[in-house]
C-alpha positions, 0 to 999 in steps of 0.5 A: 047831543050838541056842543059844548055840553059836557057829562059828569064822571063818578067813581065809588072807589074803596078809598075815595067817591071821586068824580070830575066834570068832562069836557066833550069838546077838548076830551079833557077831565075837569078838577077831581073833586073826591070825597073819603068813602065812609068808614065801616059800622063799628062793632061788628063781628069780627070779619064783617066789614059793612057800610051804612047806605045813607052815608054813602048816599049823602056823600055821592049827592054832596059831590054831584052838587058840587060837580053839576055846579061846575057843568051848568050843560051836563047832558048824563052821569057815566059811572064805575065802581067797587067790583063785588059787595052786596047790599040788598034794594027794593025795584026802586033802588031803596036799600034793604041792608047795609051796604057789605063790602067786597073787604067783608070775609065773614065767609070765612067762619065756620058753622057751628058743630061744622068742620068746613067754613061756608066758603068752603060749603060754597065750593062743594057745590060747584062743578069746576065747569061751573067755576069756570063759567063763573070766570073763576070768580068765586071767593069771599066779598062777592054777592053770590057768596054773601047770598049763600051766607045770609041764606045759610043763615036764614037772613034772605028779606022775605020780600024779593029783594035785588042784589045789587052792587054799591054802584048799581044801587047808588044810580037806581036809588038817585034816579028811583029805578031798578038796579041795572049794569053794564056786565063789566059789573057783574063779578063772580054771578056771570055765566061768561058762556051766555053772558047771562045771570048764572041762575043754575048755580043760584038755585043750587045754593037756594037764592031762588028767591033772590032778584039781580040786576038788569044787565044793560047796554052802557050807552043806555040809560038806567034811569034819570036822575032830577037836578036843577030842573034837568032831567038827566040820564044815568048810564050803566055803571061799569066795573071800575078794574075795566074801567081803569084799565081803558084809561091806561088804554091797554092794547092786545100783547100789553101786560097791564099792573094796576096797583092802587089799593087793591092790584091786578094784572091783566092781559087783554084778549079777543075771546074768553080763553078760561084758564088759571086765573080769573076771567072777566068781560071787557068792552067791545066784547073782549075779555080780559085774563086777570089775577085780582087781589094781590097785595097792594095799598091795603096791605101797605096800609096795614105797615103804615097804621102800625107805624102811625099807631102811637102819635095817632094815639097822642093826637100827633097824625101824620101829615104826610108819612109817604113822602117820608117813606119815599124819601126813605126808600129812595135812600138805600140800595137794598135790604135783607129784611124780608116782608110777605104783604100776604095779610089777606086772603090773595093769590100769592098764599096767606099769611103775610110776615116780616122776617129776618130783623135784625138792628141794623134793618128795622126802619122805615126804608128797609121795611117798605123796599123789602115790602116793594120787592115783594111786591115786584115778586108777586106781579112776575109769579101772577105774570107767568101764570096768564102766559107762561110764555111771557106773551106780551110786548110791553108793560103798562102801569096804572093806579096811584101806587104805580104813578108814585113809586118809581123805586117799585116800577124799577123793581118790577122791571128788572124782574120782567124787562122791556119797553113800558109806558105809564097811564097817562093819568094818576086818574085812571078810572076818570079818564076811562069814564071820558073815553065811555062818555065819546061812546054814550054820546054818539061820538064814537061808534065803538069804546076802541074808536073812542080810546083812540081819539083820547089817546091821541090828545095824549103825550108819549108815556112809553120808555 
Protein backbone atom coordinates (compact mmCIF):
# COMPACT_ATOMS: atom_id res chain seq x y z
CA UNK A 1 0.00 0.00 0.00
CA UNK A 2 1.41 3.55 -0.23
CA UNK A 3 0.69 6.65 1.76
CA UNK A 4 -1.88 8.15 2.76
CA UNK A 5 -4.26 5.69 1.99
CA UNK A 6 -6.83 4.64 4.28
CA UNK A 7 -9.22 1.43 4.63
CA UNK A 8 -13.02 1.68 5.65
CA UNK A 9 -14.01 -0.16 9.19
CA UNK A 10 -17.39 -2.05 9.40
CA UNK A 11 -19.12 -3.38 12.35
CA UNK A 12 -22.64 -5.40 11.86
CA UNK A 13 -23.45 -4.99 15.45
CA UNK A 14 -26.83 -6.21 17.11
CA UNK A 15 -27.98 -2.85 17.91
CA UNK A 16 -26.25 -0.87 15.47
CA UNK A 17 -24.16 -1.20 11.58
CA UNK A 18 -21.37 1.26 12.35
CA UNK A 19 -18.13 1.81 10.53
CA UNK A 20 -15.46 4.89 10.39
CA UNK A 21 -13.00 5.63 7.85
CA UNK A 22 -9.03 4.60 9.14
CA UNK A 23 -6.31 6.82 8.75
CA UNK A 24 -3.34 4.55 8.38
CA UNK A 25 -0.98 7.37 8.80
CA UNK A 26 -2.06 8.76 12.42
CA UNK A 27 -3.84 5.26 13.24
CA UNK A 28 -6.75 7.09 14.37
CA UNK A 29 -10.54 6.48 13.63
CA UNK A 30 -12.68 8.67 11.75
CA UNK A 31 -16.18 9.96 12.57
CA UNK A 32 -18.36 6.72 13.48
CA UNK A 33 -21.11 6.77 11.22
CA UNK A 34 -23.81 4.19 12.51
CA UNK A 35 -27.02 3.01 11.41
CA UNK A 36 -29.99 0.95 13.53
CA UNK A 37 -29.69 -2.63 12.36
CA UNK A 38 -33.08 -3.48 11.04
CA UNK A 39 -36.07 -4.71 13.25
CA UNK A 40 -37.18 -8.26 13.08
CA UNK A 41 -39.94 -9.85 10.49
CA UNK A 42 -42.93 -9.19 12.47
CA UNK A 43 -45.50 -12.03 12.98
CA UNK A 44 -43.61 -14.61 13.65
CA UNK A 45 -43.92 -17.34 16.14
CA UNK A 46 -42.94 -16.85 19.13
CA UNK A 47 -39.31 -17.57 19.94
CA UNK A 48 -38.24 -16.80 16.34
CA UNK A 49 -36.51 -13.74 15.75
CA UNK A 50 -35.44 -13.24 12.07
CA UNK A 51 -34.31 -10.48 9.53
CA UNK A 52 -35.11 -9.64 6.05
CA UNK A 53 -31.44 -9.90 4.27
CA UNK A 54 -32.24 -6.75 1.56
CA UNK A 55 -32.77 -4.57 4.75
CA UNK A 56 -29.73 -5.27 5.79
CA UNK A 57 -27.98 -5.09 2.68
CA UNK A 58 -29.53 -1.67 2.12
CA UNK A 59 -28.56 -0.44 5.08
CA UNK A 60 -24.54 -1.76 5.00
CA UNK A 61 -24.48 -0.02 1.31
CA UNK A 62 -26.16 3.24 2.60
CA UNK A 63 -23.38 3.46 5.09
CA UNK A 64 -20.46 2.22 2.66
CA UNK A 65 -21.43 5.26 0.37
CA UNK A 66 -21.22 7.62 3.08
CA UNK A 67 -17.93 6.00 4.46
CA UNK A 68 -16.23 5.93 0.62
CA UNK A 69 -17.08 9.54 0.26
CA UNK A 70 -15.13 10.60 3.39
CA UNK A 71 -12.08 7.94 2.08
CA UNK A 72 -11.55 9.12 -1.67
CA UNK A 73 -7.90 6.53 -1.31
CA UNK A 74 -9.54 3.77 0.52
CA UNK A 75 -7.48 0.76 -0.43
CA UNK A 76 -9.89 -2.29 1.42
CA UNK A 77 -13.01 -3.01 3.96
CA UNK A 78 -11.87 -4.87 7.15
CA UNK A 79 -14.69 -6.16 9.08
CA UNK A 80 -16.46 -7.79 12.28
CA UNK A 81 -19.76 -8.78 13.17
CA UNK A 82 -22.53 -10.60 15.30
CA UNK A 83 -21.04 -14.08 16.35
CA UNK A 84 -23.47 -16.92 15.73
CA UNK A 85 -26.83 -16.55 13.32
CA UNK A 86 -27.56 -18.26 10.02
CA UNK A 87 -28.85 -17.15 7.17
CA UNK A 88 -28.46 -19.79 4.16
CA UNK A 89 -26.60 -18.24 0.51
CA UNK A 90 -25.88 -19.28 -2.91
CA UNK A 91 -21.58 -19.46 -4.11
CA UNK A 92 -22.43 -16.05 -4.92
CA UNK A 93 -23.33 -14.79 -1.76
CA UNK A 94 -27.13 -14.24 -2.88
CA UNK A 95 -29.32 -15.51 0.20
CA UNK A 96 -31.35 -18.29 0.35
CA UNK A 97 -33.39 -17.34 3.92
CA UNK A 98 -33.78 -14.65 6.22
CA UNK A 99 -31.16 -13.56 7.97
CA UNK A 100 -31.94 -15.96 11.82
CA UNK A 101 -30.57 -14.25 14.24
CA UNK A 102 -28.03 -15.44 17.27
CA UNK A 103 -31.45 -13.85 19.57
CA UNK A 104 -33.48 -16.59 17.89
CA UNK A 105 -34.56 -19.39 20.50
CA UNK A 106 -36.73 -21.59 18.42
CA UNK A 107 -34.82 -24.48 19.49
CA UNK A 108 -36.21 -24.45 22.37
CA UNK A 109 -39.70 -25.93 21.23
CA UNK A 110 -40.27 -28.83 21.57
CA UNK A 111 -41.62 -31.47 18.94
CA UNK A 112 -44.88 -32.58 18.63
CA UNK A 113 -45.92 -36.01 20.74
CA UNK A 114 -41.69 -35.45 22.24
CA UNK A 115 -40.71 -34.82 25.56
CA UNK A 116 -37.49 -33.07 24.98
CA UNK A 117 -37.13 -29.82 23.08
CA UNK A 118 -34.67 -29.84 20.01
CA UNK A 119 -31.98 -28.37 21.67
CA UNK A 120 -32.24 -30.98 24.15
CA UNK A 121 -32.10 -33.63 20.89
CA UNK A 122 -29.18 -31.81 19.76
CA UNK A 123 -27.19 -32.45 22.91
CA UNK A 124 -28.08 -36.42 23.11
CA UNK A 125 -26.03 -36.73 20.16
CA UNK A 126 -22.77 -35.06 21.28
CA UNK A 127 -20.14 -36.90 22.78
CA UNK A 128 -18.75 -34.53 25.56
CA UNK A 129 -15.43 -34.74 23.93
CA UNK A 130 -17.37 -33.32 21.08
CA UNK A 131 -18.43 -30.29 23.06
CA UNK A 132 -15.37 -30.06 23.97
CA UNK A 133 -13.87 -29.86 20.70
CA UNK A 134 -16.57 -27.42 19.73
CA UNK A 135 -15.28 -24.95 22.52
CA UNK A 136 -18.09 -25.63 24.56
CA UNK A 137 -20.21 -23.66 22.23
CA UNK A 138 -23.11 -25.62 21.56
CA UNK A 139 -26.81 -23.47 22.68
CA UNK A 140 -29.35 -21.89 20.62
CA UNK A 141 -28.73 -19.09 17.99
CA UNK A 142 -25.86 -20.82 16.76
CA UNK A 143 -25.83 -22.13 12.90
CA UNK A 144 -25.06 -25.87 13.63
CA UNK A 145 -28.25 -25.50 15.94
CA UNK A 146 -30.41 -23.55 13.60
CA UNK A 147 -29.33 -26.43 10.94
CA UNK A 148 -30.19 -29.38 12.94
CA UNK A 149 -33.75 -27.28 13.40
CA UNK A 150 -34.48 -26.78 9.98
CA UNK A 151 -33.26 -30.48 9.27
CA UNK A 152 -35.66 -31.59 11.82
CA UNK A 153 -38.09 -30.09 10.02
CA UNK A 154 -37.33 -30.93 6.51
CA UNK A 155 -36.61 -27.27 5.67
CA UNK A 156 -32.78 -27.62 4.52
CA UNK A 157 -32.90 -25.64 0.49
CA UNK A 158 -32.46 -28.83 -1.62
CA UNK A 159 -29.74 -27.02 -3.31
CA UNK A 160 -26.67 -26.78 -1.54
CA UNK A 161 -26.84 -24.17 -0.09
CA UNK A 162 -23.71 -22.34 2.47
CA UNK A 163 -24.03 -21.37 5.72
CA UNK A 164 -23.12 -18.45 6.57
CA UNK A 165 -22.97 -16.00 9.11
CA UNK A 166 -24.51 -12.26 8.86
CA UNK A 167 -21.10 -10.75 8.01
CA UNK A 168 -19.59 -13.44 5.86
CA UNK A 169 -22.90 -13.13 3.90
CA UNK A 170 -22.94 -9.40 3.63
CA UNK A 171 -19.00 -9.22 2.24
CA UNK A 172 -19.84 -12.33 -0.53
CA UNK A 173 -23.20 -10.85 -1.38
CA UNK A 174 -21.07 -7.21 -2.19
CA UNK A 175 -18.46 -8.40 -3.75
CA UNK A 176 -20.51 -11.72 -5.61
CA UNK A 177 -18.31 -14.32 -3.84
CA UNK A 178 -18.27 -17.30 -1.91
CA UNK A 179 -18.97 -16.63 1.95
CA UNK A 180 -15.50 -16.72 3.64
CA UNK A 181 -14.13 -15.94 7.22
CA UNK A 182 -11.40 -15.61 9.42
CA UNK A 183 -11.99 -18.66 12.05
CA UNK A 184 -12.36 -15.85 15.11
CA UNK A 185 -15.85 -16.15 13.15
CA UNK A 186 -16.89 -19.48 13.21
CA UNK A 187 -18.59 -20.05 16.60
CA UNK A 188 -20.01 -23.08 17.87
CA UNK A 189 -19.01 -25.31 14.16
CA UNK A 190 -15.11 -25.48 14.99
CA UNK A 191 -13.28 -28.12 15.84
CA UNK A 192 -10.56 -26.18 18.15
CA UNK A 193 -8.26 -29.31 17.73
CA UNK A 194 -7.80 -28.94 13.79
CA UNK A 195 -9.31 -25.61 13.69
CA UNK A 196 -11.23 -27.14 10.80
CA UNK A 197 -14.96 -27.27 10.04
CA UNK A 198 -16.32 -30.29 12.49
CA UNK A 199 -17.77 -32.39 9.68
CA UNK A 200 -18.13 -35.42 12.39
CA UNK A 201 -20.52 -33.90 14.07
CA UNK A 202 -22.27 -32.47 11.05
CA UNK A 203 -22.94 -35.59 9.50
CA UNK A 204 -24.41 -37.02 12.90
CA UNK A 205 -27.03 -34.41 12.77
CA UNK A 206 -27.63 -35.09 8.91
CA UNK A 207 -26.28 -31.67 7.49
CA UNK A 208 -24.32 -33.70 5.19
CA UNK A 209 -25.74 -31.58 2.52
CA UNK A 210 -25.00 -28.60 3.98
CA UNK A 211 -21.83 -26.38 2.48
CA UNK A 212 -19.79 -23.78 5.11
CA UNK A 213 -17.84 -21.06 4.52
CA UNK A 214 -13.99 -20.97 3.55
CA UNK A 215 -12.02 -20.44 6.68
CA UNK A 216 -9.47 -17.62 5.15
CA UNK A 217 -6.56 -15.81 6.26
CA UNK A 218 -7.48 -12.22 7.67
CA UNK A 219 -4.88 -10.57 5.52
CA UNK A 220 -6.67 -12.25 2.59
CA UNK A 221 -9.14 -10.89 0.75
CA UNK A 222 -12.42 -12.76 0.34
CA UNK A 223 -13.64 -10.88 -2.94
CA UNK A 224 -13.54 -7.28 -4.40
CA UNK A 225 -16.19 -5.39 -3.96
CA UNK A 226 -16.87 -2.50 -7.27
CA UNK A 227 -17.38 1.30 -6.07
CA UNK A 228 -16.68 4.33 -7.92
CA UNK A 229 -14.33 2.73 -10.36
CA UNK A 230 -12.18 1.18 -7.67
CA UNK A 231 -11.86 -2.11 -7.17
CA UNK A 232 -11.44 -2.64 -3.67
CA UNK A 233 -10.47 -5.63 -1.48
CA UNK A 234 -12.65 -7.20 1.17
CA UNK A 235 -10.85 -8.77 4.21
CA UNK A 236 -11.91 -11.82 6.12
CA UNK A 237 -14.64 -10.84 8.65
CA UNK A 238 -13.60 -11.45 11.90
CA UNK A 239 -15.75 -12.42 15.02
CA UNK A 240 -16.63 -9.06 16.82
CA UNK A 241 -16.19 -10.36 20.74
CA UNK A 242 -12.22 -10.71 19.56
CA UNK A 243 -12.58 -7.97 17.81
CA UNK A 244 -13.60 -5.76 20.52
CA UNK A 245 -11.47 -7.09 22.93
CA UNK A 246 -8.01 -6.29 20.54
CA UNK A 247 -9.24 -2.97 20.83
CA UNK A 248 -9.16 -2.89 24.77
CA UNK A 249 -5.80 -4.41 23.63
CA UNK A 250 -6.05 -7.30 26.38
CA UNK A 251 -2.53 -8.66 27.34
CA UNK A 252 -1.92 -12.31 29.26
CA UNK A 253 -2.99 -12.18 33.16
CA UNK A 254 -6.01 -9.26 32.11
CA UNK A 255 -9.33 -10.37 33.41
CA UNK A 256 -11.26 -8.82 30.23
CA UNK A 257 -15.50 -7.41 31.10
CA UNK A 258 -16.91 -6.45 27.70
CA UNK A 259 -20.36 -5.32 28.81
CA UNK A 260 -22.36 -3.86 26.04
CA UNK A 261 -25.71 -5.62 24.72
CA UNK A 262 -24.61 -8.88 25.27
CA UNK A 263 -21.28 -9.24 27.89
CA UNK A 264 -18.43 -11.74 28.38
CA UNK A 265 -15.59 -12.19 30.48
CA UNK A 266 -12.54 -13.39 29.06
CA UNK A 267 -9.21 -14.39 29.72
CA UNK A 268 -6.39 -14.38 27.05
CA UNK A 269 -4.31 -17.71 26.90
CA UNK A 270 -1.32 -19.08 24.67
CA UNK A 271 -3.01 -22.37 23.82
CA UNK A 272 -6.48 -23.88 23.85
CA UNK A 273 -6.94 -25.10 27.52
CA UNK A 274 -10.93 -26.30 27.49
CA UNK A 275 -12.22 -26.38 30.55
CA UNK A 276 -15.81 -24.98 32.11
CA UNK A 277 -16.43 -22.26 30.12
CA UNK A 278 -16.30 -21.63 26.33
CA UNK A 279 -13.36 -21.55 24.06
CA UNK A 280 -12.64 -19.56 21.30
CA UNK A 281 -9.96 -18.82 18.70
CA UNK A 282 -8.00 -15.42 19.04
CA UNK A 283 -5.57 -13.83 16.58
CA UNK A 284 -1.94 -14.65 16.32
CA UNK A 285 -2.95 -18.30 17.69
CA UNK A 286 -4.27 -17.82 20.80
CA UNK A 287 -7.38 -18.35 22.24
CA UNK A 288 -9.38 -16.97 24.77
CA UNK A 289 -11.42 -18.52 27.85
CA UNK A 290 -14.70 -16.96 27.74
CA UNK A 291 -18.25 -17.08 29.30
CA UNK A 292 -20.51 -15.53 26.95
CA UNK A 293 -24.21 -14.27 27.35
CA UNK A 294 -24.37 -12.91 30.62
CA UNK A 295 -26.90 -10.25 31.03
CA UNK A 296 -26.21 -7.35 30.08
CA UNK A 297 -27.93 -4.07 27.60
CA UNK A 298 -30.62 -6.70 26.75
CA UNK A 299 -31.75 -7.55 29.63
CA UNK A 300 -31.62 -3.66 30.88
CA UNK A 301 -33.41 -2.98 27.84
CA UNK A 302 -36.15 -5.46 29.04
CA UNK A 303 -36.59 -2.82 32.43
CA UNK A 304 -36.42 0.09 30.17
CA UNK A 305 -39.35 -0.95 27.73
CA UNK A 306 -41.44 -1.50 30.74
CA UNK A 307 -40.88 1.62 32.18
CA UNK A 308 -41.15 3.79 28.61
CA UNK A 309 -44.36 1.46 27.66
CA UNK A 310 -47.13 4.00 28.60
CA UNK A 311 -45.67 7.40 27.18
CA UNK A 312 -44.58 5.31 23.84
CA UNK A 313 -47.92 4.27 23.71
CA UNK A 314 -49.18 7.95 24.10
CA UNK A 315 -46.77 9.15 21.55
CA UNK A 316 -44.61 10.75 24.53
CA UNK A 317 -40.75 8.51 23.60
CA UNK A 318 -38.37 9.08 25.87
CA UNK A 319 -35.59 11.37 24.81
CA UNK A 320 -32.87 10.30 26.80
CA UNK A 321 -34.06 7.87 29.86
CA UNK A 322 -30.21 6.81 30.53
CA UNK A 323 -29.12 9.92 31.85
CA UNK A 324 -32.16 9.80 33.99
CA UNK A 325 -31.38 6.72 35.19
CA UNK A 326 -27.77 7.56 35.77
CA UNK A 327 -28.59 10.56 37.56
CA UNK A 328 -30.97 8.22 39.39
CA UNK A 329 -28.78 5.84 40.27
CA UNK A 330 -26.09 8.10 41.24
CA UNK A 331 -28.38 9.30 43.83
CA UNK A 332 -28.61 6.51 46.42
CA UNK A 333 -26.31 4.44 48.19
CA UNK A 334 -27.78 1.33 48.24
CA UNK A 335 -30.90 -0.58 48.06
CA UNK A 336 -32.77 -3.79 49.27
CA UNK A 337 -34.60 -4.28 46.06
CA UNK A 338 -33.35 -7.40 44.44
CA UNK A 339 -33.42 -8.01 40.63
CA UNK A 340 -32.12 -11.32 38.82
CA UNK A 341 -31.30 -9.74 34.98
CA UNK A 342 -31.51 -13.59 33.97
CA UNK A 343 -34.82 -12.91 31.44
CA UNK A 344 -32.88 -15.27 28.75
CA UNK A 345 -31.11 -17.98 28.53
CA UNK A 346 -27.55 -17.52 30.19
CA UNK A 347 -25.10 -18.92 32.31
CA UNK A 348 -25.84 -17.37 35.47
CA UNK A 349 -29.59 -19.88 35.45
CA UNK A 350 -32.93 -18.67 34.33
CA UNK A 351 -35.41 -16.98 35.17
CA UNK A 352 -34.91 -13.65 35.79
CA UNK A 353 -36.99 -11.75 38.86
CA UNK A 354 -37.41 -8.56 40.78
CA UNK A 355 -37.81 -9.09 44.40
CA UNK A 356 -38.39 -7.76 47.50
CA UNK A 357 -40.57 -4.41 46.70
CA UNK A 358 -41.84 -2.65 48.86
CA UNK A 359 -43.11 1.40 49.00
CA UNK A 360 -40.18 2.98 49.50
CA UNK A 361 -37.83 0.86 46.71
CA UNK A 362 -39.84 1.01 43.63
CA UNK A 363 -37.97 3.65 41.34
CA UNK A 364 -35.96 4.11 38.96
CA UNK A 365 -32.87 4.35 40.99
CA UNK A 366 -33.54 1.33 43.38
CA UNK A 367 -34.42 -0.76 40.37
CA UNK A 368 -31.46 -0.48 38.24
CA UNK A 369 -28.69 -0.50 41.22
CA UNK A 370 -30.16 -3.29 42.28
CA UNK A 371 -29.95 -4.39 38.52
CA UNK A 372 -26.08 -2.98 38.46
CA UNK A 373 -25.40 -5.46 41.56
CA UNK A 374 -26.64 -8.09 40.15
CA UNK A 375 -24.57 -7.36 37.28
CA UNK A 376 -21.37 -6.90 39.53
CA UNK A 377 -22.60 -10.71 41.16
CA UNK A 378 -22.58 -12.51 37.79
CA UNK A 379 -18.92 -11.19 36.56
CA UNK A 380 -17.34 -12.40 39.93
CA UNK A 381 -19.22 -15.96 39.78
CA UNK A 382 -18.07 -16.22 35.83
CA UNK A 383 -14.63 -14.74 36.99
CA UNK A 384 -14.06 -17.52 39.43
CA UNK A 385 -15.23 -19.93 37.10
CA UNK A 386 -12.17 -19.16 34.15
CA UNK A 387 -9.68 -19.28 37.10
CA UNK A 388 -10.76 -20.17 40.47
CA UNK A 389 -7.40 -18.89 41.66
CA UNK A 390 -8.13 -15.51 40.80
CA UNK A 391 -5.05 -15.60 38.13
CA UNK A 392 -5.13 -12.15 36.74
CA UNK A 393 -3.12 -8.87 37.59
CA UNK A 394 -5.91 -6.36 36.32
CA UNK A 395 -9.40 -5.93 35.16
CA UNK A 396 -10.23 -4.32 31.84
CA UNK A 397 -13.38 -2.91 31.02
CA UNK A 398 -14.74 -2.49 27.60
CA UNK A 399 -18.13 -1.99 25.80
CA UNK A 400 -20.47 1.12 25.93
CA UNK A 401 -22.26 -0.40 29.32
CA UNK A 402 -18.94 -0.38 30.66
CA UNK A 403 -17.55 3.23 29.35
CA UNK A 404 -21.02 4.79 30.76
CA UNK A 405 -21.64 3.68 34.33
CA UNK A 406 -19.20 4.42 36.69
CA UNK A 407 -21.60 3.22 39.43
CA UNK A 408 -21.35 -0.43 37.71
CA UNK A 409 -17.60 -0.56 37.44
CA UNK A 410 -17.44 0.42 41.15
CA UNK A 411 -19.77 -2.14 41.89
CA UNK A 412 -17.75 -4.82 40.32
CA UNK A 413 -14.41 -3.66 41.67
CA UNK A 414 -15.32 -3.75 45.34
CA UNK A 415 -16.49 -7.59 44.32
CA UNK A 416 -12.89 -8.13 42.57
CA UNK A 417 -10.37 -5.34 43.69
CA UNK A 418 -7.07 -4.03 42.08
CA UNK A 419 -5.60 -1.99 39.27
CA UNK A 420 -8.14 -1.52 36.34
CA UNK A 421 -8.00 0.21 33.12
CA UNK A 422 -10.70 1.10 30.73
CA UNK A 423 -10.68 0.54 26.89
CA UNK A 424 -9.49 3.60 25.49
CA UNK A 425 -12.41 3.96 23.17
CA UNK A 426 -16.28 3.63 23.69
CA UNK A 427 -15.51 2.23 20.08
CA UNK A 428 -13.95 -0.91 20.90
CA UNK A 429 -14.54 -3.07 18.00
CA UNK A 430 -13.61 -0.06 15.38
CA UNK A 431 -10.69 0.43 17.23
CA UNK A 432 -9.55 -3.46 16.98
CA UNK A 433 -10.55 -3.30 13.15
CA UNK A 434 -7.70 -0.46 12.86
CA UNK A 435 -5.36 -2.46 14.60
CA UNK A 436 -6.17 -5.32 11.87
CA UNK A 437 -5.92 -2.80 9.26
CA UNK A 438 -1.84 -2.41 10.23
CA UNK A 439 -1.89 -6.19 9.71
CA UNK A 440 -3.63 -6.57 6.19
CA UNK A 441 -1.42 -3.77 4.97
CA UNK A 442 1.58 -4.82 5.33
CA UNK A 443 2.22 -2.60 8.12
CA UNK A 444 2.67 -4.80 10.74
CA UNK A 445 3.91 -8.45 10.90
CA UNK A 446 1.82 -9.64 13.59
CA UNK A 447 -1.80 -8.20 14.88
CA UNK A 448 0.38 -7.98 18.53
CA UNK A 449 3.08 -5.90 16.90
CA UNK A 450 0.05 -3.74 15.49
CA UNK A 451 -1.85 -3.51 19.07
CA UNK A 452 1.35 -2.32 20.24
CA UNK A 453 1.87 0.69 17.66
CA UNK A 454 -1.82 1.69 18.40
CA UNK A 455 -1.56 1.26 21.79
CA UNK A 456 1.33 3.37 22.17
CA UNK A 457 -0.43 6.65 20.43
CA UNK A 458 -2.99 6.01 23.33
CA UNK A 459 -3.21 7.77 26.95
CA UNK A 460 -2.62 5.76 30.41
CA UNK A 461 -6.22 4.39 31.13
CA UNK A 462 -4.96 2.37 33.73
CA UNK A 463 -6.23 3.27 37.66
Amino acid sequence: MTRNETLIALDLGTSFIKGAVIDLERLRLGPVQRLPFPEPIPGLPPLFYEVDPAQILAAVRGLLDQLLAQAPNCAGIVTCGQMGGLILTTQQGEPLSNYISWRDQRLLTRPPARGNTYFELLEQQLSPAERSQLGNEVRPGLPVSTLFWLAEQKSLPRSRAIAATLTDFVLANLCGAAPAMDVTQATGALNLETLDWHYPVFARLGLEAVLWPALSDLREPVGHFEAGGSSLPCYAPVGDHQCALLGAYLDYRELSLNISTGSQVSLLTPQCQPGNYQTRPYFDGRFLNTISHIPAGRSLNVLMDLLSELAVAQGLPLADPWAYVEQAVGAIEDTDLMVNLAFFPSPVGQPGAVTNIHEGNLTVGHLFLAAFRNMADNYQACALRLSPGREWHSLVFSGGLAQKFGVLRRLIIDRMPGRYRLCASSEDTLLGLLVLALVVSGRAASVAAASAMVQAQEPDQHS
